[in-house]
Backbone as XML, in Angstrom:
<?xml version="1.0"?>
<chain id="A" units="angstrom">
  <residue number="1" name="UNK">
    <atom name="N" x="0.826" y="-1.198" z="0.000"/>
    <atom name="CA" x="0.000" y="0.000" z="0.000"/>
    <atom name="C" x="0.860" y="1.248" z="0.000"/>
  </residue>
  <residue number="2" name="UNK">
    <atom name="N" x="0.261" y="1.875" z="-0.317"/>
    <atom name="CA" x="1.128" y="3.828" z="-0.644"/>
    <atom name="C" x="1.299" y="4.421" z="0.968"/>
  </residue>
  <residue number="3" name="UNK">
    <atom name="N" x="1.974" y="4.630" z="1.446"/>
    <atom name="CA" x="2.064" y="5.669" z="2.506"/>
    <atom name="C" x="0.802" y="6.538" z="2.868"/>
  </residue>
  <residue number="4" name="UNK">
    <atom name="N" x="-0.261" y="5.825" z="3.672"/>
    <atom name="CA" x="-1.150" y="6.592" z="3.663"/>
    <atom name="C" x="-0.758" y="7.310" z="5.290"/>
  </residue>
  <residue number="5" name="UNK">
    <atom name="N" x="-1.497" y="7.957" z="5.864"/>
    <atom name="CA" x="-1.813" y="8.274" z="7.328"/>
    <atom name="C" x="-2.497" y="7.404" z="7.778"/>
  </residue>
  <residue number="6" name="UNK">
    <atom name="N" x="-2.357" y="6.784" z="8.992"/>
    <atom name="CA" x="-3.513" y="6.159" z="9.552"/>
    <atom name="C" x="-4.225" y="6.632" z="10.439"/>
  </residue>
  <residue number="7" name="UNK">
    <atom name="N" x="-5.145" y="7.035" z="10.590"/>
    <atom name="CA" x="-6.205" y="7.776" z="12.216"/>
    <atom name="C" x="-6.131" y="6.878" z="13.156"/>
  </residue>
  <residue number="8" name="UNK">
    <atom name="N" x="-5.603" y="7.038" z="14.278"/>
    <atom name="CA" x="-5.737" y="5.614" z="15.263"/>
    <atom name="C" x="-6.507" y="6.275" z="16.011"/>
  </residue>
  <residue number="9" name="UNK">
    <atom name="N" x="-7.838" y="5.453" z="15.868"/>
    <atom name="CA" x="-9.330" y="5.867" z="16.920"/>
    <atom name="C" x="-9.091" y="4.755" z="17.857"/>
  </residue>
  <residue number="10" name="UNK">
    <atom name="N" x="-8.194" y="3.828" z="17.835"/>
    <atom name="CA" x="-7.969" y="2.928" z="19.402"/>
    <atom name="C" x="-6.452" y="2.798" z="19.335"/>
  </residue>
  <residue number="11" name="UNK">
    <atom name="N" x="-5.715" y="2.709" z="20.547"/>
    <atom name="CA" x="-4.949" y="2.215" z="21.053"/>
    <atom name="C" x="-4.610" y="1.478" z="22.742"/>
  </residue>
  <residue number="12" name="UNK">
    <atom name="N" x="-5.493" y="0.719" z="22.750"/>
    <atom name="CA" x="-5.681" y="0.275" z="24.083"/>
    <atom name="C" x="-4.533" y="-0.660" z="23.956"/>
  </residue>
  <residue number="13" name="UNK">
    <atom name="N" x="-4.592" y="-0.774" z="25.678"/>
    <atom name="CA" x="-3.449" y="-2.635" z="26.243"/>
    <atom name="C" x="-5.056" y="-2.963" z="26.450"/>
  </residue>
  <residue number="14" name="UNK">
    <atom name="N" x="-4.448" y="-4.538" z="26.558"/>
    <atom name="CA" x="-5.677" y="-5.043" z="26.496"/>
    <atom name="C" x="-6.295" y="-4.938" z="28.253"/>
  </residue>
  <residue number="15" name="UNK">
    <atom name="N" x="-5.561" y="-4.557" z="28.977"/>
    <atom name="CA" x="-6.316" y="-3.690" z="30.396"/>
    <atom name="C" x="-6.801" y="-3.015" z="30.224"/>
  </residue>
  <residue number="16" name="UNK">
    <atom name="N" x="-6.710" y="-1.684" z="29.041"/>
    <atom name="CA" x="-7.574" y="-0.952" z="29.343"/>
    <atom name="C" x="-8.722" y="-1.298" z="28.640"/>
  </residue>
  <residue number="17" name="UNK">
    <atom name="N" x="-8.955" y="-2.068" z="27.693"/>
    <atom name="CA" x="-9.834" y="-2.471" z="26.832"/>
    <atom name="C" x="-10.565" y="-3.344" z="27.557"/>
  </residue>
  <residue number="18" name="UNK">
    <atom name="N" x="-10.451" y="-3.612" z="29.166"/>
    <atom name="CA" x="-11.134" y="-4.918" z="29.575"/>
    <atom name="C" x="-11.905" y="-3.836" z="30.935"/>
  </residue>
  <residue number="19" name="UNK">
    <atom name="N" x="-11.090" y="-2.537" z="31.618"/>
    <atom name="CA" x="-11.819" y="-1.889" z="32.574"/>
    <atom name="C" x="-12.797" y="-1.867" z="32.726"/>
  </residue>
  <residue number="20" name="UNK">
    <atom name="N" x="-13.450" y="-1.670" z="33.923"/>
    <atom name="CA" x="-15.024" y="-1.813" z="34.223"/>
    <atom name="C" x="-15.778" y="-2.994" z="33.754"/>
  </residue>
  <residue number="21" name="UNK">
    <atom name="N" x="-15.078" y="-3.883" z="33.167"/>
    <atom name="CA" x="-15.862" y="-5.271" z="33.138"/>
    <atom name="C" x="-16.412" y="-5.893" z="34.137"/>
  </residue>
  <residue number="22" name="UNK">
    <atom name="N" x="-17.739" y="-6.430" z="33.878"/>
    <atom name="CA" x="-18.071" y="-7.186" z="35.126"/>
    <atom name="C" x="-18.130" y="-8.945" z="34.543"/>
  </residue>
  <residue number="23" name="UNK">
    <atom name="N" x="-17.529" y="-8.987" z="33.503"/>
    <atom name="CA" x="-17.284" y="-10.384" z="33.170"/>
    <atom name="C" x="-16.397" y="-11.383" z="34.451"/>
  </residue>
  <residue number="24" name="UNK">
    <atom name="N" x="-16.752" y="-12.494" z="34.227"/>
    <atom name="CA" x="-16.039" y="-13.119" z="35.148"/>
    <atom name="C" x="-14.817" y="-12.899" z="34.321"/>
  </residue>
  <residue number="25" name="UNK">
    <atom name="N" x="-13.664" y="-13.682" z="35.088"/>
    <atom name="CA" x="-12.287" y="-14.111" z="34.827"/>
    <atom name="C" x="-12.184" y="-14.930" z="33.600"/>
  </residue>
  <residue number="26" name="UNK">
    <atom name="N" x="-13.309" y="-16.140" z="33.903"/>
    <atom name="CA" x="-12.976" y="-17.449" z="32.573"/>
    <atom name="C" x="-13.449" y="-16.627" z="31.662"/>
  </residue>
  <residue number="27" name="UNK">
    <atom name="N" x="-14.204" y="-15.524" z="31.518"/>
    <atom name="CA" x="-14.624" y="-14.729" z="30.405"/>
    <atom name="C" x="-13.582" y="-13.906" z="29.605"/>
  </residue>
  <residue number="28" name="UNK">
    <atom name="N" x="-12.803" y="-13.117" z="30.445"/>
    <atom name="CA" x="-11.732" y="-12.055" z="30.312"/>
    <atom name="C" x="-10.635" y="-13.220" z="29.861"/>
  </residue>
  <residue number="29" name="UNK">
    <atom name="N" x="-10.293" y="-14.193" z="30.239"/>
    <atom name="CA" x="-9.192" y="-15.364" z="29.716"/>
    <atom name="C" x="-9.836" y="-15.564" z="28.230"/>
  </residue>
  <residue number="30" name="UNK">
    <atom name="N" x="-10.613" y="-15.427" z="27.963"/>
    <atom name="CA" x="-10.655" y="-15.918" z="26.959"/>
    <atom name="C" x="-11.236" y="-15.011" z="25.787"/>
  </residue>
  <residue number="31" name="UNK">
    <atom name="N" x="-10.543" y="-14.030" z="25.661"/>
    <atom name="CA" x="-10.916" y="-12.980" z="24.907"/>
    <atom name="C" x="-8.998" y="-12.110" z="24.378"/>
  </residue>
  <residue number="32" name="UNK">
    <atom name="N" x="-9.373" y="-12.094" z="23.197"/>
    <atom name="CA" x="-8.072" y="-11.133" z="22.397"/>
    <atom name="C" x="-8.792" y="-10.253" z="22.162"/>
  </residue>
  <residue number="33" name="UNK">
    <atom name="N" x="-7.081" y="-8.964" z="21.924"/>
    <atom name="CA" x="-7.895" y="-7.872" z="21.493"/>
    <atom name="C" x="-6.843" y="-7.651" z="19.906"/>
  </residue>
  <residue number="34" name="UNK">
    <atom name="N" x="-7.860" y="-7.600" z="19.270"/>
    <atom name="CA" x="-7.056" y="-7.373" z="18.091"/>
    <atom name="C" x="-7.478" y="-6.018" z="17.341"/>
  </residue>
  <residue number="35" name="UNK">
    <atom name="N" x="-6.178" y="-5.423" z="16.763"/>
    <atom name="CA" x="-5.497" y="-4.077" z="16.369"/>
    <atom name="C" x="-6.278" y="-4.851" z="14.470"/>
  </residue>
  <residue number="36" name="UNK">
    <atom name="N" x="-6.990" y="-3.316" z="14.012"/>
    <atom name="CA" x="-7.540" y="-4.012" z="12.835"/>
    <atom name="C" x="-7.224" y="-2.570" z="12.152"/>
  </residue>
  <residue number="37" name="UNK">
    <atom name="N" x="-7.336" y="-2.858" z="10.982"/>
    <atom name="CA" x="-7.275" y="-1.743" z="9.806"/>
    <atom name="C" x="-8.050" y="-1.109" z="9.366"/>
  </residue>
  <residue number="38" name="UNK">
    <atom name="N" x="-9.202" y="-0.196" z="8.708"/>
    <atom name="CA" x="-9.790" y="-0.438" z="8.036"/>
    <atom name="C" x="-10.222" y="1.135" z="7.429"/>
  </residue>
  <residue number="39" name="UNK">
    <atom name="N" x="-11.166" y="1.495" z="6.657"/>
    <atom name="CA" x="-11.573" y="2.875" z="5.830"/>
    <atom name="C" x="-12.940" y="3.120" z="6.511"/>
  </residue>
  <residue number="40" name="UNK">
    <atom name="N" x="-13.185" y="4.140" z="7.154"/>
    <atom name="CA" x="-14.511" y="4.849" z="7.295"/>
    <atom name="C" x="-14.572" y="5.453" z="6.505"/>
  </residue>
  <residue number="41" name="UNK">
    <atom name="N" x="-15.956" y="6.144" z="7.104"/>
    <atom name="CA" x="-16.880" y="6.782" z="6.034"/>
    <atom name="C" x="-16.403" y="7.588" z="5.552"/>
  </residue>
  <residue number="42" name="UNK">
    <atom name="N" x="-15.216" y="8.605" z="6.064"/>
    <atom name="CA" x="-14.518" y="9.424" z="5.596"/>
    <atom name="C" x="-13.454" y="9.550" z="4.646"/>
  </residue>
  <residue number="43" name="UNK">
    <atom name="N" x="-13.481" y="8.136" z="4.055"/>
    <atom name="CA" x="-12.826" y="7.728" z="3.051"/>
    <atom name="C" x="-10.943" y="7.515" z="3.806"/>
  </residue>
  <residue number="44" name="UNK">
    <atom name="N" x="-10.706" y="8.043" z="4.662"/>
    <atom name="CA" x="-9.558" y="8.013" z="5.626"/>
    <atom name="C" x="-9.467" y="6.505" z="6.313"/>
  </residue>
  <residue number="45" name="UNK">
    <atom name="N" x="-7.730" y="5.631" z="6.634"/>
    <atom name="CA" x="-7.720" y="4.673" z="6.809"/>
    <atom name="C" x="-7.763" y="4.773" z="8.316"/>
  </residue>
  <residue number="46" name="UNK">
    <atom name="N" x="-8.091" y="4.079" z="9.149"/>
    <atom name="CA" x="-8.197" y="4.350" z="10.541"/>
    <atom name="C" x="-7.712" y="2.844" z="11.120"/>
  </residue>
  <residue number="47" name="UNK">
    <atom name="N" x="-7.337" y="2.743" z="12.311"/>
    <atom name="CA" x="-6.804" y="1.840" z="13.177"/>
    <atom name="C" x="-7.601" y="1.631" z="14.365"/>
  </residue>
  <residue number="48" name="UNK">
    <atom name="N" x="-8.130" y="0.818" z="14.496"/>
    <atom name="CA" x="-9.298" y="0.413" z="15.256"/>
    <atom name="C" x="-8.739" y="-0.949" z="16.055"/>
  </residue>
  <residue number="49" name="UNK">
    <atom name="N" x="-9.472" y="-1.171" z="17.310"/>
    <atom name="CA" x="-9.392" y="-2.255" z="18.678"/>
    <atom name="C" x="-10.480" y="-2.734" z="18.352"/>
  </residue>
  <residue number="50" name="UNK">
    <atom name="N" x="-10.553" y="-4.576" z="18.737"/>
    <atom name="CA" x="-11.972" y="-5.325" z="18.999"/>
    <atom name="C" x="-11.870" y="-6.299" z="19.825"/>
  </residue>
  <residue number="51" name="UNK">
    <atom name="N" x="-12.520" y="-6.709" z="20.820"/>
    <atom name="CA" x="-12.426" y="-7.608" z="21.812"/>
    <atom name="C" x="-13.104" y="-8.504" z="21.186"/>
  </residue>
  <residue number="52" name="UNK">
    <atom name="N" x="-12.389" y="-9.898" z="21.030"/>
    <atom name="CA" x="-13.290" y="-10.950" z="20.130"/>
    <atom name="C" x="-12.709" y="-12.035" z="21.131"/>
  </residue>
  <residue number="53" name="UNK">
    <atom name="N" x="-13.377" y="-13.348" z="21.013"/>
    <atom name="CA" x="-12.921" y="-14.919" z="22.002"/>
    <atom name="C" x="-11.507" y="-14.796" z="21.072"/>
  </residue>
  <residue number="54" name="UNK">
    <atom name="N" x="-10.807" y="-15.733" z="21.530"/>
    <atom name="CA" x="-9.001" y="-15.729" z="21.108"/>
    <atom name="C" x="-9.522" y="-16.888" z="20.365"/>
  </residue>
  <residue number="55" name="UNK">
    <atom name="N" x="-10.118" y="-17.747" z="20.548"/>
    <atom name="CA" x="-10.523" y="-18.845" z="19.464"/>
    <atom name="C" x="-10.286" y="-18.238" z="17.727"/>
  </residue>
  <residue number="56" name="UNK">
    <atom name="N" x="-11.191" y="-17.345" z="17.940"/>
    <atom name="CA" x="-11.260" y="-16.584" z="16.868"/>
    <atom name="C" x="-10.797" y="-15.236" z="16.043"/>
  </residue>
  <residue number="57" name="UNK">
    <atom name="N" x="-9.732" y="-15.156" z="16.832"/>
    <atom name="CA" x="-8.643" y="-13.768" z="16.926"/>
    <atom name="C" x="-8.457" y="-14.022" z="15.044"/>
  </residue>
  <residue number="58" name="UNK">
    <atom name="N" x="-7.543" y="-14.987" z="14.389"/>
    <atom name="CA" x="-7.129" y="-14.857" z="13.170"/>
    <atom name="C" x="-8.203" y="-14.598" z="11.807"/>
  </residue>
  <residue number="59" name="UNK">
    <atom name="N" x="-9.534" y="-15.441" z="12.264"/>
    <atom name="CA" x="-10.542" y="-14.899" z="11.763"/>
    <atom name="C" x="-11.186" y="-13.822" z="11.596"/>
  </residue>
  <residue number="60" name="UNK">
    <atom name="N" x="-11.293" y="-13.113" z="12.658"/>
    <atom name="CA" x="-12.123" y="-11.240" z="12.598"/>
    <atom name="C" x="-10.806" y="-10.740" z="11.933"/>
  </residue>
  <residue number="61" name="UNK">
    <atom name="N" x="-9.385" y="-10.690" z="12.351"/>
    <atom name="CA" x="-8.112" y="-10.162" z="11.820"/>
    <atom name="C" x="-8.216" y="-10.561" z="10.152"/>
  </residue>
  <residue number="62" name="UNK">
    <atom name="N" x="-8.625" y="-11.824" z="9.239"/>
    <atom name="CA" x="-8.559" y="-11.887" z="8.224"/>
    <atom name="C" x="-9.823" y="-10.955" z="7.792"/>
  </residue>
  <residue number="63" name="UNK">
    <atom name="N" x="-11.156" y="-11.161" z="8.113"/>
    <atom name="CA" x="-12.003" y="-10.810" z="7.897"/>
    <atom name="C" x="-11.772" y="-9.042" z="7.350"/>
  </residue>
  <residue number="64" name="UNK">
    <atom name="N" x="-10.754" y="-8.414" z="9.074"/>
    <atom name="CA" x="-10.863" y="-7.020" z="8.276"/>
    <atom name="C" x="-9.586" y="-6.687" z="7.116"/>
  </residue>
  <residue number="65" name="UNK">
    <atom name="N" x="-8.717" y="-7.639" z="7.283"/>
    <atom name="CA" x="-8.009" y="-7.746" z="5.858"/>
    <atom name="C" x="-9.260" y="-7.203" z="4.496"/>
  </residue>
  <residue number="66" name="UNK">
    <atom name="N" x="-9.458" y="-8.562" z="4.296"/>
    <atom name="CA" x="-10.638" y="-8.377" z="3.341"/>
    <atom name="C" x="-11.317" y="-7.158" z="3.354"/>
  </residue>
  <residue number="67" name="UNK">
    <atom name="N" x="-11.764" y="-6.783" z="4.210"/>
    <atom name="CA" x="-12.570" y="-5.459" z="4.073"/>
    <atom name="C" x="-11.931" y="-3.815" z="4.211"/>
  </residue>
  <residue number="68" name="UNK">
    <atom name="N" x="-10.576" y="-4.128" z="4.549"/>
    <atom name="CA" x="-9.621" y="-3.336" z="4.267"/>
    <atom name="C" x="-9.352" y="-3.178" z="2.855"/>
  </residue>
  <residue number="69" name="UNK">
    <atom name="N" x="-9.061" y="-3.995" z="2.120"/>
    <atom name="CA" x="-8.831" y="-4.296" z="0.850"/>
    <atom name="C" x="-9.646" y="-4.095" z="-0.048"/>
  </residue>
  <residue number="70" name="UNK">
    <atom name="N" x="-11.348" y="-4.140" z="0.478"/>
    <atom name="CA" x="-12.345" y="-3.450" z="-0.373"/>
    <atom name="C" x="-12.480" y="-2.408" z="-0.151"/>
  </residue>
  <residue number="71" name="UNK">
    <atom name="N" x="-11.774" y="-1.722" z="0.915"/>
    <atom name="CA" x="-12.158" y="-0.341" z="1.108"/>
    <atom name="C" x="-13.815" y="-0.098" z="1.778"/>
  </residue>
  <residue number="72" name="UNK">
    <atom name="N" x="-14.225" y="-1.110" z="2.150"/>
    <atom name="CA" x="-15.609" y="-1.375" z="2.266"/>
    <atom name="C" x="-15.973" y="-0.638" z="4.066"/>
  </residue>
  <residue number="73" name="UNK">
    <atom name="N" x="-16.429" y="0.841" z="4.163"/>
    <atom name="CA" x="-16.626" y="1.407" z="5.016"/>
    <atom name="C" x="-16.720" y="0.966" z="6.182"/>
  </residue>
  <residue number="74" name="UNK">
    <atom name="N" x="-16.351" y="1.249" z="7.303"/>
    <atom name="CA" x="-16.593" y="0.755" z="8.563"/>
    <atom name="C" x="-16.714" y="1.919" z="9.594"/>
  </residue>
  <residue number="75" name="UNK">
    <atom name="N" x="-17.805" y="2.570" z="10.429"/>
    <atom name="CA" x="-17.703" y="3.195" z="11.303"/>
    <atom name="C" x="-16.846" y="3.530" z="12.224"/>
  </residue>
  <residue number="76" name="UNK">
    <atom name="N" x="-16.491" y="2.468" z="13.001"/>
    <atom name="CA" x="-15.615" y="2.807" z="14.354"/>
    <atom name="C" x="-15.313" y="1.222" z="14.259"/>
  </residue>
  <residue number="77" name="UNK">
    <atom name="N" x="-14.170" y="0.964" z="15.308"/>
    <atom name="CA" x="-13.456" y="0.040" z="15.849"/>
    <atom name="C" x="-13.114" y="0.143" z="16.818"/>
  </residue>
  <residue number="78" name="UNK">
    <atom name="N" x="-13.881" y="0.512" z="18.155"/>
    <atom name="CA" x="-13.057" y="0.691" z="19.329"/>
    <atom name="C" x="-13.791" y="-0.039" z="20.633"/>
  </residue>
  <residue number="79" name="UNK">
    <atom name="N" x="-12.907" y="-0.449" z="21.216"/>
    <atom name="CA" x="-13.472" y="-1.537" z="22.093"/>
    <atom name="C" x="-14.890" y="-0.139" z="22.760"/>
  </residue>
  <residue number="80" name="UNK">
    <atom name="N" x="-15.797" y="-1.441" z="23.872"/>
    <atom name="CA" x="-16.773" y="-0.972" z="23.789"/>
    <atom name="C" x="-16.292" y="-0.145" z="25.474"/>
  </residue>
  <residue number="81" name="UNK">
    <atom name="N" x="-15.540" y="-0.512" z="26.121"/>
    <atom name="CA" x="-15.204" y="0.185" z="27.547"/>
    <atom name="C" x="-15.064" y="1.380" z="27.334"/>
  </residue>
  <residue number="82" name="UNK">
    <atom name="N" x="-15.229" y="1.914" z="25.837"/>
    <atom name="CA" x="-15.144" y="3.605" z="25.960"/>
    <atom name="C" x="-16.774" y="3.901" z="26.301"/>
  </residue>
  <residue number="83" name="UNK">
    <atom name="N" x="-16.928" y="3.124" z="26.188"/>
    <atom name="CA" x="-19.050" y="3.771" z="25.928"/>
    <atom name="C" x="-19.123" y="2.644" z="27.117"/>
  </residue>
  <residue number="84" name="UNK">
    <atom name="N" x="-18.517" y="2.805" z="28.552"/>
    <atom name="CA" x="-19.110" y="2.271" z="29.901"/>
    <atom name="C" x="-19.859" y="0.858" z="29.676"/>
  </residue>
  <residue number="85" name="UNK">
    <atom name="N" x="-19.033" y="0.047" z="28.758"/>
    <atom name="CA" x="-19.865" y="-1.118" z="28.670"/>
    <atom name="C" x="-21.594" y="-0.821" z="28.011"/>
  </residue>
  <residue number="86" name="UNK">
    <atom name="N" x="-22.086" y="0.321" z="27.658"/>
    <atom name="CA" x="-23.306" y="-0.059" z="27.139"/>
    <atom name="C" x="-23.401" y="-0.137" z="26.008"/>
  </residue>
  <residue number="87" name="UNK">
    <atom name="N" x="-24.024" y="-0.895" z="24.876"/>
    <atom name="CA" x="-24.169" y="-1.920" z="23.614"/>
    <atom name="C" x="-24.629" y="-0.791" z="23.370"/>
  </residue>
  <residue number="88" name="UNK">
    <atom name="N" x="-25.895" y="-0.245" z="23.866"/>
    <atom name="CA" x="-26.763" y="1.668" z="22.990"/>
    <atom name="C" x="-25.568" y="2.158" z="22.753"/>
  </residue>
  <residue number="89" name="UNK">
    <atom name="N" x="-25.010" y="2.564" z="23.377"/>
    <atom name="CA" x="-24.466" y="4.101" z="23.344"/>
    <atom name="C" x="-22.983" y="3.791" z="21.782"/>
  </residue>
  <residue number="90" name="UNK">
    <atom name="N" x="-22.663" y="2.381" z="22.521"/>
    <atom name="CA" x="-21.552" y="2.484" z="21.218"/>
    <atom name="C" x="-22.599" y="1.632" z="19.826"/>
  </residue>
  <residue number="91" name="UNK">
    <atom name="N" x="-23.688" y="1.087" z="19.851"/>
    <atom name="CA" x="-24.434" y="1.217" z="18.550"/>
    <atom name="C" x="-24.910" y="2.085" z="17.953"/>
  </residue>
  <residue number="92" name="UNK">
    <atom name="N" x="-25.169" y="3.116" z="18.933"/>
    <atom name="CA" x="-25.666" y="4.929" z="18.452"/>
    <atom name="C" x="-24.814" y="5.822" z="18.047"/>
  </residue>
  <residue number="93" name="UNK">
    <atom name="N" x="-22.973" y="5.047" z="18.070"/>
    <atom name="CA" x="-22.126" y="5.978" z="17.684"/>
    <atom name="C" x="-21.418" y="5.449" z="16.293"/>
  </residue>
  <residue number="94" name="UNK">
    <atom name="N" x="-21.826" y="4.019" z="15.922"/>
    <atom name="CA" x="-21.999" y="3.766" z="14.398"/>
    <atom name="C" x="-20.263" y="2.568" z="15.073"/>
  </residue>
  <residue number="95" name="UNK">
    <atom name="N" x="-20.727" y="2.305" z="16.358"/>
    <atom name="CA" x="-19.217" y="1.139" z="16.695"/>
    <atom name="C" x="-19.618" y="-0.336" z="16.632"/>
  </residue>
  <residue number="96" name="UNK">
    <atom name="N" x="-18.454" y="-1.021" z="15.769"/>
    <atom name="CA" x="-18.392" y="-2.306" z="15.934"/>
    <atom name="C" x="-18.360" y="-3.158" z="17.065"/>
  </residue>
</chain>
């Protein structure tokens, strides 16, 4: 790819990406956080966080390959502990 800029709308450790959880432990064990690529709406490439099971870490990571590669819009990427754990508030802000 050409030297673009990237917008990094996340850069969490995966502590901070897990704060204020009230998941148990066997829950939090079993969760990656993976660093993804991808183009919003703004046509700009952005760098986005997602808390997914680690089972499935290489999968969502290929997945946004692919959709990196289509250029195929994506809102946000940022874990959801910015929006206090509530599913509204980061679905009302257009987050994965």
């Amino acid at each position: 790819m050409i030297n673009e800029e990237v917008i990094i709308d996340s850069a969490m450790s995966f502590a901070e990406a897990i704060d204020g959880s009230a998941a148990p432990l066997t829950v939090i064990d079993s969760l990656s956080l993976v660093d993804v690529l991808y183009y919003s709406f703004d046509g700009q490439r952005h760098q986005g966080q997602i808390l997914v099971e680690a089972a499935l870490e290489d999968d969502v990571y290929e997945i946004f390959l692919l959709i990196e590669k289509l250029k195929f819009p994506v809102g946000k990427v940022i874990p959801i502990t910015t929006y206090r754990w509530e599913d509204g508030d980061s679905m009302a802000d257009n987050n994965s």
